[in-house]
DRENZABA-276525 format. One record per residue (C-alpha): residue number from 0; chain; z, x negated, y negated. Coordinates in nm, 2 decimals, decimal comma. Example, Ala and Ser with C-alpha at 12.3 -4.5 7.8 and 13.67 -1.06 7.14 Angstrom:
2
+-----+------+--------+--------+--------+
| pos | unit |     c3 |     c1 |     c2 |
+-----+------+--------+--------+--------+
|   0 |    A |   0,78 |  -1,23 |   0,45 |
|   1 |    A |   0,71 |  -1,37 |   0,11 |
+-----+------+--------+--------+--------+
//
This chain:
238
+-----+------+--------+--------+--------+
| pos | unit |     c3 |     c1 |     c2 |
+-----+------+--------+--------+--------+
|   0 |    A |   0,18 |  -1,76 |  -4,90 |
|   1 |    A |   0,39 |  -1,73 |  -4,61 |
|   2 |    A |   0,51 |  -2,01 |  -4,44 |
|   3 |    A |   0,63 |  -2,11 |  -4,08 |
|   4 |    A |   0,89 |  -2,33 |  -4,21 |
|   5 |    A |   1,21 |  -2,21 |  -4,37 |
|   6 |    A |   1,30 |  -2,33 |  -4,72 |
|   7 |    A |   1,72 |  -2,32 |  -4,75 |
|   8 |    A |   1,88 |  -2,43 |  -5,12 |
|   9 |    A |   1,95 |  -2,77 |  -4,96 |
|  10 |    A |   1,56 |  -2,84 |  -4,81 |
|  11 |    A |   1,42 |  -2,65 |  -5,14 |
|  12 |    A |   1,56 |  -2,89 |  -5,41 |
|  13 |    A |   1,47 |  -3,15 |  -5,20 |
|  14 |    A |   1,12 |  -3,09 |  -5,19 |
|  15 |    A |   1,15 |  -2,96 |  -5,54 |
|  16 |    A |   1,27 |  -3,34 |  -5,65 |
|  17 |    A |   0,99 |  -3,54 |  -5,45 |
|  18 |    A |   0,77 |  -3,26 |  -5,64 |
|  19 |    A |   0,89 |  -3,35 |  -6,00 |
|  20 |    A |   0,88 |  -3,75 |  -5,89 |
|  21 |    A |   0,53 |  -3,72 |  -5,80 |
|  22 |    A |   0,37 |  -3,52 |  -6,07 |
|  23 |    A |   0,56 |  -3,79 |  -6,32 |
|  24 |    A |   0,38 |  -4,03 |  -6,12 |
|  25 |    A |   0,03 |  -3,91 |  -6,17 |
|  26 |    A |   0,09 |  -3,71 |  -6,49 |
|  27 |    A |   0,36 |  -4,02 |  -6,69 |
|  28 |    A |   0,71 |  -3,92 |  -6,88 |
|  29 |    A |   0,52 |  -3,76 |  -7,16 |
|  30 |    A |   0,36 |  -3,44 |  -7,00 |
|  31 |    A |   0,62 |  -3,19 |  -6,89 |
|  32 |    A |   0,56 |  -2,90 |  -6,67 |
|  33 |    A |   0,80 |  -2,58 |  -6,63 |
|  34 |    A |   0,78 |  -2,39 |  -6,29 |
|  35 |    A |   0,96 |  -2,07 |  -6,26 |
|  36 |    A |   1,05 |  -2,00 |  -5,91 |
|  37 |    A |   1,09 |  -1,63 |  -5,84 |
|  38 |    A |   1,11 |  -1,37 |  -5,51 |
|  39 |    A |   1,28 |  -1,56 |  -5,22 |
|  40 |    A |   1,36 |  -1,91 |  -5,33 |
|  41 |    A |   1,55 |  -1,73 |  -5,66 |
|  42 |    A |   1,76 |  -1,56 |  -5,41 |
|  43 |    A |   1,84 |  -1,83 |  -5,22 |
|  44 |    A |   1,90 |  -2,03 |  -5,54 |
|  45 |    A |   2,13 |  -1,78 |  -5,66 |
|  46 |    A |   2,30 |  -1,57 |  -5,44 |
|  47 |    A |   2,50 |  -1,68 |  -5,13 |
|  48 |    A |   2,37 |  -1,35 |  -4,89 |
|  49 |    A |   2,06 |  -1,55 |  -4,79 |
|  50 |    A |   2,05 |  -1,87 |  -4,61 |
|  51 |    A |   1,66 |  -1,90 |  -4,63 |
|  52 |    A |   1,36 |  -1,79 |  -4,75 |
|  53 |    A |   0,99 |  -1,82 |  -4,62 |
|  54 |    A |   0,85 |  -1,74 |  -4,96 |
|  55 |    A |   0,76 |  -2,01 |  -5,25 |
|  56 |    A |   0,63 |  -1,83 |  -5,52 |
|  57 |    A |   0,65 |  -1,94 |  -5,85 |
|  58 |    A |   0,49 |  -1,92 |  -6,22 |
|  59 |    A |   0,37 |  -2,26 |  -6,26 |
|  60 |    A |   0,27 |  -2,41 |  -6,59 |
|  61 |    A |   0,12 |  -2,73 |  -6,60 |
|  62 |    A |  -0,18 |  -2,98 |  -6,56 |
|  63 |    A |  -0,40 |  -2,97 |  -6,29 |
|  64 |    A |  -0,21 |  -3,23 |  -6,11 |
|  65 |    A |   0,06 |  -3,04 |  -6,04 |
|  66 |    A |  -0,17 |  -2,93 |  -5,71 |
|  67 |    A |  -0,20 |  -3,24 |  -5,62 |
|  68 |    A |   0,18 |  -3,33 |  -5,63 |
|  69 |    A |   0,22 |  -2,96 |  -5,46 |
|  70 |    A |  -0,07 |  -3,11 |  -5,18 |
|  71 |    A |   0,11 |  -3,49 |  -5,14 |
|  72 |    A |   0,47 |  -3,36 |  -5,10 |
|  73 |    A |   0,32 |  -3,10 |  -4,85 |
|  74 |    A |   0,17 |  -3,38 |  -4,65 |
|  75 |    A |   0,48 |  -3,61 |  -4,63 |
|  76 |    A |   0,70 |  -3,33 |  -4,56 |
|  77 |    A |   0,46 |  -3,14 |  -4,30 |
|  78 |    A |   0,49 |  -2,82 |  -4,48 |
|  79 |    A |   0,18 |  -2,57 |  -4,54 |
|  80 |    A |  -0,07 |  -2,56 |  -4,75 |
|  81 |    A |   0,00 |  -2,44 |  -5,08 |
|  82 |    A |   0,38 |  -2,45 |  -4,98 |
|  83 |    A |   0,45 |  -2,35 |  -5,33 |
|  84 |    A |   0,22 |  -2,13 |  -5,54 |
|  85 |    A |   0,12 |  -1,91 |  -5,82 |
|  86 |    A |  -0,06 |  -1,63 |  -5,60 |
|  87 |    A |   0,22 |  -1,41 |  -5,73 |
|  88 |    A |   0,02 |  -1,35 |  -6,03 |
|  89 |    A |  -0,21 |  -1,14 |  -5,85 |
|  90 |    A |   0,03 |  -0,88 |  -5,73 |
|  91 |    A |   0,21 |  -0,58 |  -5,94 |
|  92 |    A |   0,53 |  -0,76 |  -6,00 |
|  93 |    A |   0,38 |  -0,99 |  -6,20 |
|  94 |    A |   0,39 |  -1,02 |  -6,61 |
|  95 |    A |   0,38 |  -1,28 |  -6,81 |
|  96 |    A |   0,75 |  -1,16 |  -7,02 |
|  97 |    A |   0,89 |  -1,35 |  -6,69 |
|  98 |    A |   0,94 |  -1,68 |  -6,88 |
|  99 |    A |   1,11 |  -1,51 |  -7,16 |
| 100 |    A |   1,35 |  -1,32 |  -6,92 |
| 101 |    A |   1,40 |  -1,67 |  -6,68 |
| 102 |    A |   1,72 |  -1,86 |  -6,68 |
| 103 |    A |   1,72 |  -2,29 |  -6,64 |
| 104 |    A |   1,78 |  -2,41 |  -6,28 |
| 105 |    A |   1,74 |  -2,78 |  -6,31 |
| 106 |    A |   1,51 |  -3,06 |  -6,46 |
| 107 |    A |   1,39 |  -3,35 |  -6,22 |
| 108 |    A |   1,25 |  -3,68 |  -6,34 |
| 109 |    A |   1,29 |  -3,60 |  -6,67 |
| 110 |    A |   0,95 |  -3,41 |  -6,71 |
| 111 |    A |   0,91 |  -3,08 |  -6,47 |
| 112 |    A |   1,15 |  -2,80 |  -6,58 |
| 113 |    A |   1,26 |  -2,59 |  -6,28 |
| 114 |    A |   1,42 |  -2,16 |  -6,39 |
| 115 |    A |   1,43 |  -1,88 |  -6,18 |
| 116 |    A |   1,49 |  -1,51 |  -6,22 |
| 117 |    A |   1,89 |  -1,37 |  -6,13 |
| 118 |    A |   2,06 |  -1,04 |  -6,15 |
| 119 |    A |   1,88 |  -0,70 |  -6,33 |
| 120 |    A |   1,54 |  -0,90 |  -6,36 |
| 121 |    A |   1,49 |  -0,99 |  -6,02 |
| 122 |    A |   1,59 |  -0,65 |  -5,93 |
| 123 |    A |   1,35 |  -0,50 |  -6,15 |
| 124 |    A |   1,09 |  -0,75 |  -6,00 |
| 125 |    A |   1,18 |  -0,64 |  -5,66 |
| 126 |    A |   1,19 |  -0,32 |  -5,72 |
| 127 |    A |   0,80 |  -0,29 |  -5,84 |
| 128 |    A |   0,72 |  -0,46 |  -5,53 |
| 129 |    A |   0,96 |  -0,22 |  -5,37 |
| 130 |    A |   0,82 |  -0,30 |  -4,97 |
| 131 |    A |   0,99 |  -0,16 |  -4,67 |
| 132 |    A |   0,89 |  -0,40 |  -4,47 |
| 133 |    A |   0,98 |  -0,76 |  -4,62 |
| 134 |    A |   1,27 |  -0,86 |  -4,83 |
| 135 |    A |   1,30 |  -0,68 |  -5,10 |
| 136 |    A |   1,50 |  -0,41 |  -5,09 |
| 137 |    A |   1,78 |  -0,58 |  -4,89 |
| 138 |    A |   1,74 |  -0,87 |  -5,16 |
| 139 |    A |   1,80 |  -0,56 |  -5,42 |
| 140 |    A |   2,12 |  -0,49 |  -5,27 |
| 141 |    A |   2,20 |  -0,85 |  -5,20 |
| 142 |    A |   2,19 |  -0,91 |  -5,55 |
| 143 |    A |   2,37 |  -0,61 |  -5,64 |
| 144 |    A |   2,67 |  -0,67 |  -5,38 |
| 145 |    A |   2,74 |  -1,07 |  -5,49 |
| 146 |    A |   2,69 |  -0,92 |  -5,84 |
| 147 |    A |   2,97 |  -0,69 |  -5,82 |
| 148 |    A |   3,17 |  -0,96 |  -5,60 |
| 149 |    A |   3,14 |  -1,19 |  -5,93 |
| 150 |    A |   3,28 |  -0,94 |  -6,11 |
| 151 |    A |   2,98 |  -0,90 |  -6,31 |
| 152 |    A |   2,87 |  -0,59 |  -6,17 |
| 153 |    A |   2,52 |  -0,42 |  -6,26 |
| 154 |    A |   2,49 |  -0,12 |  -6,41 |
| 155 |    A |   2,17 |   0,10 |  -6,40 |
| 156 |    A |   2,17 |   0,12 |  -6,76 |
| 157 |    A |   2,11 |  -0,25 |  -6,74 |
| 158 |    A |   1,83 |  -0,25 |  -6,43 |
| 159 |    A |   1,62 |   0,02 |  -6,65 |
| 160 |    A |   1,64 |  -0,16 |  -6,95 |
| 161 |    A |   1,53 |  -0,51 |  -6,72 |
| 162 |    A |   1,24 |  -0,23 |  -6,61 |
| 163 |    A |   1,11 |  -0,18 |  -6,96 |
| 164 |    A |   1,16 |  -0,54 |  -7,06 |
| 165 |    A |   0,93 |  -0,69 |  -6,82 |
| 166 |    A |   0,70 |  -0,38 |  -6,78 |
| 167 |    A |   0,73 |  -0,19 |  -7,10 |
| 168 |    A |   0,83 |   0,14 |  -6,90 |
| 169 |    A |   1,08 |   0,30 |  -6,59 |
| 170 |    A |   0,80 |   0,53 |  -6,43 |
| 171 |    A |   0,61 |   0,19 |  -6,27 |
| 172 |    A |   0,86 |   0,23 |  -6,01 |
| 173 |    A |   0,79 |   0,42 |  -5,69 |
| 174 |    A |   0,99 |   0,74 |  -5,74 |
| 175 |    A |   1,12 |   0,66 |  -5,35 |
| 176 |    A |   1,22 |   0,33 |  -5,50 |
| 177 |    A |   1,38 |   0,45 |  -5,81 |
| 178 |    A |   1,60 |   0,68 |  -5,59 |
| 179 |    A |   1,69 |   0,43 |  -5,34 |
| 180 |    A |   1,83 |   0,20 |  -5,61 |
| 181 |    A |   2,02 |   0,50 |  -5,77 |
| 182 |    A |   2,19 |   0,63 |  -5,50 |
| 183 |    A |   2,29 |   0,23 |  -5,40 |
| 184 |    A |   2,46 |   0,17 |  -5,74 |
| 185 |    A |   2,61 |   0,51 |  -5,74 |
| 186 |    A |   2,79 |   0,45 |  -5,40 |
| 187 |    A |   2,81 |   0,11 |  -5,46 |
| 188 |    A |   2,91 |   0,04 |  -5,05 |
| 189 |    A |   2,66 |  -0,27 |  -5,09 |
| 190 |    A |   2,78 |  -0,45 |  -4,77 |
| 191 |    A |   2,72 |  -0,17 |  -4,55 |
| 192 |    A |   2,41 |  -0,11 |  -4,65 |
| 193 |    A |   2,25 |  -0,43 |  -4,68 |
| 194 |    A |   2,30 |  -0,46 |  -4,31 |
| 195 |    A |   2,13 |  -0,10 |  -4,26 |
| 196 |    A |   1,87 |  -0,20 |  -4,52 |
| 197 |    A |   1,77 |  -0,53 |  -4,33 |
| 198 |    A |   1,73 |  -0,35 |  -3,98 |
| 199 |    A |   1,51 |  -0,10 |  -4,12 |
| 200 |    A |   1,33 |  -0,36 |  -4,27 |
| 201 |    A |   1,29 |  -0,56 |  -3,96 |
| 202 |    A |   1,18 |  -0,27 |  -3,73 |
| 203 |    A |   0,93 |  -0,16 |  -4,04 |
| 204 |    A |   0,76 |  -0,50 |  -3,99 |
| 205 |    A |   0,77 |  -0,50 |  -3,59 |
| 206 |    A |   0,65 |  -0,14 |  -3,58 |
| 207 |    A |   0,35 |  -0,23 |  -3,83 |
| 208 |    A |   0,23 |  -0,53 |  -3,62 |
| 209 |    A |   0,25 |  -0,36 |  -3,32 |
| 210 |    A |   0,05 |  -0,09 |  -3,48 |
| 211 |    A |  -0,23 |  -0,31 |  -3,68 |
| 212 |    A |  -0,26 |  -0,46 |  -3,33 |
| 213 |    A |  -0,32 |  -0,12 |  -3,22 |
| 214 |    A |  -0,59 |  -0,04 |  -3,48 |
| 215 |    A |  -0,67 |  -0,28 |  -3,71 |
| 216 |    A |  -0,79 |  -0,25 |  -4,02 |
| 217 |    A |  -0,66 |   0,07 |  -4,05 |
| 218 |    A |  -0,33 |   0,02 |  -4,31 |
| 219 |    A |  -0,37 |  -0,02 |  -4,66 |
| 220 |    A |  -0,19 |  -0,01 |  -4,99 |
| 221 |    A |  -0,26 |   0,32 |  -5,05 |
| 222 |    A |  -0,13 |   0,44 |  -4,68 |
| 223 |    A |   0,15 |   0,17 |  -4,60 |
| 224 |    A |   0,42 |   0,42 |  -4,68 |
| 225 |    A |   0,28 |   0,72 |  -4,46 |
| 226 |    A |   0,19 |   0,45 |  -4,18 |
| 227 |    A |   0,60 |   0,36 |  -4,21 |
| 228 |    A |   0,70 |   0,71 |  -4,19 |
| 229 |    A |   0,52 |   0,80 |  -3,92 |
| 230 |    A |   0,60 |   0,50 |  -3,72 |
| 231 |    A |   0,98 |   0,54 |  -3,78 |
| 232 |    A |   0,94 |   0,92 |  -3,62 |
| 233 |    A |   0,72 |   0,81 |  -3,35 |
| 234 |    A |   0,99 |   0,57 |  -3,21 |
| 235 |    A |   1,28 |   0,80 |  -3,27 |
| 236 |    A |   1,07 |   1,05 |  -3,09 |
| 237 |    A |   1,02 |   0,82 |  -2,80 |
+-----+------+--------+--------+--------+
//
């Protein structure tokens, strides 16, 4: 779900806190619960290149009360419906080897375990999702650039191998994506190009709502990339 508010790493372990607090409160000290934040709120948890994210998706695990804290801390904070969810589980990027690939975060109250997904596996994650018009590939080189400014650069060896770990194969990735990541680590000029990356992905998103305004109902899955392209040479053109 996309949200009007922005979550930073200040406001997001806040609301991730009241979160824990609650579901102890209607669930006791004896049931735990693990949530595995993933997509924007694990880049904003673990890299410094984005200040905020719109995006709360998780992989939760736990009782059915955990909606219910999810609704109350929504309510006291004024935040949306369903501020953080598991919808993620319906798209492509999903599979359930992300627990096994997650790293801890942090444990609040004692009972709800918080992990998200860093470095080669969010890559891999962003790059089946692999949009031109959100996040993810600027957050693939986002992650790539503070990588290699920790001195723990990634390798593609290592990317392709997060690949197959979560999806058992290379070839689910968009050949347009596969290339794009490539020819990034090859040159490895990260800062540059997350800028360039980031524009395009901001025109991408204008030009698309101009045009579903245009004609709706028109762009699908299946044509999203053609509808891009030919948007991108209609306003050089113009």
């Amino acid at each position: 779900m996309l949200s009007d508010k922005a979550f930073t790493k200040d406001t997001l372990d806040l609301y991730l806190k009241e979160l824990a607090k609650e579901f102890r409160k209607r669930n006791g000290k004896n049931t735990p619960a693990e949530v595995i934040l993933i997509g924007g709120a694990a880049v904003v948890i673990n890299y410094g290149f984005r200040e905020m994210t719109y995006d709360m998706d998780a992989v939760i695990n736990a009782s059915s009360s955990m909606k219910e804290a999810i609704n109350y801390v929504g309510d006291k904070f004024g935040l949306p419906n369903g501020w953080i969810n598991d919808d993620f589980k319906n798209t492509s990027s999903y599979t359930d080897r992300i627990a096994r690939f997650s790293t801890y975060y942090r444990t609040f109250s004692n009972v709800v375990t918080f992990r998200t997904v860093t470095a080669e596996y969010l890559v891999a994650m962003k790059m089946r999702s692999g949009r031109e018009y959100k996040y993810d590939r600027s957050d693939i080189i986002g992650v790539l650039w503070d990588q290699k400014k920790r001195g723990k650069p990634l390798t593609l060896e290592r990317i392709k191998q997060a690949v197959i770990d979560l999806y058992d194969s290379y070839d689910v990735i968009a050949d347009d994506v596969k290339q794009f990541v490539e020819q990034a680590v090859k040159n490895g000029n990260y800062a540059e190009l997350y800028a360039r990356v980031r524009q395009m992905e901001i025109e991408n998103k204008e030009n698309l709502i101009e045009y579903q305004e245009e004609k709706p109902g028109v762009v699908s899955n299946d044509n999203l990339s053609d509808v891009l392209a030919a948007l991108r040479k209609r306003k050089e053109q113009e």
